[in-house]
N, C-alpha and C positions, 0 to 999 in steps of 0.2 A: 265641715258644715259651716255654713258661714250665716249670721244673724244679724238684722237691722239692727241697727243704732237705735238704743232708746234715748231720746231727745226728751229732754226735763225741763221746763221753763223755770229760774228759780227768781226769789227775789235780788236784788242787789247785796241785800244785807247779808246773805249766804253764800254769794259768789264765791268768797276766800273759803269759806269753810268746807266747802263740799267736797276737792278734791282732796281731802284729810279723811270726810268721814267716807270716802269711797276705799281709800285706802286704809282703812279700818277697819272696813266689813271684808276688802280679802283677806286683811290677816285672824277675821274671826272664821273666813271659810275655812284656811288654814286649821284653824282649832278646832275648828267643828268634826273637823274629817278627825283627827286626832281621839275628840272624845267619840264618834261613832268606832272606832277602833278597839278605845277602851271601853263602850258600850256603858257611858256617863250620860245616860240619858236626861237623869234630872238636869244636871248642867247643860245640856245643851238644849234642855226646853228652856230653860230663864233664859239660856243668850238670845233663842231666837225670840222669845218673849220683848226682849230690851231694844234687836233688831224691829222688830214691828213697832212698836210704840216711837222710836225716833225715828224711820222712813218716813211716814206721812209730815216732821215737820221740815223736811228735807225738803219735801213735793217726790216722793218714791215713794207713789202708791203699790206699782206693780211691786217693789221691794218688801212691801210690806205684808202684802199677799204670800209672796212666798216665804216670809218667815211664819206667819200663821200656818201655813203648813208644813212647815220644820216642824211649829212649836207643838201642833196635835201629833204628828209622827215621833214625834222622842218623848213626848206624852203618855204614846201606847206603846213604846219600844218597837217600834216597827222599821227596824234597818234596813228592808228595801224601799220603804218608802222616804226614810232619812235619805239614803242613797240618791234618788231621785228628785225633793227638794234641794239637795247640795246642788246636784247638776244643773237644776234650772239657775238656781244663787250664783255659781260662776259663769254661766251663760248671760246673765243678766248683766253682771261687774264687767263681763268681758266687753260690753257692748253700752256699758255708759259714753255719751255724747257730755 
């Protein structure tokens, strides 16, 4: 399946930092999938909690959307629907510009 580039206008001031925090949120998809494993739902609603709240000062709106849906689905322990957020989250990462 192949997915458009999500193109993200940032400022200059962010430039350097971005591809740090890109490659922070795979290693928190990483974790994520981990605690859906061990069915650590609390912990993985405050990750995606912490993911949302820093996306938008990224300019990763759409990032941040999907972690607010991580953050209700491990909210209500709902592992197919965790399942689902995950997959959009590295769909997304896969396809940052």
């Amino acid at each position: 399946m192949q997915t458009a580039a999500n193109v993200v206008e940032i400022s200059a001031d962010l430039a350097d930092l971005v591809p740090r925090y890109i490659r922070n949120r795979k290693n928190d998809l990483a974790f994520a999938r981990k605690l859906l494993l061990d069915n650590d739902y609390c912990l993985l609603a405050g990750m995606a909690h912490r993911i949302r709240g820093s996306a938008a000062s990224y300019g990763f709106g759409s990032l941040g959307e999907i972690a607010g849906e991580l953050e209700m689905a491990a909210e209500q322990n709902d592992g197919r629907r965790i399942e689902t957020c995950l997959q959009k989250l590295e769909s997304f990462l896969g396809s940052v510009k």
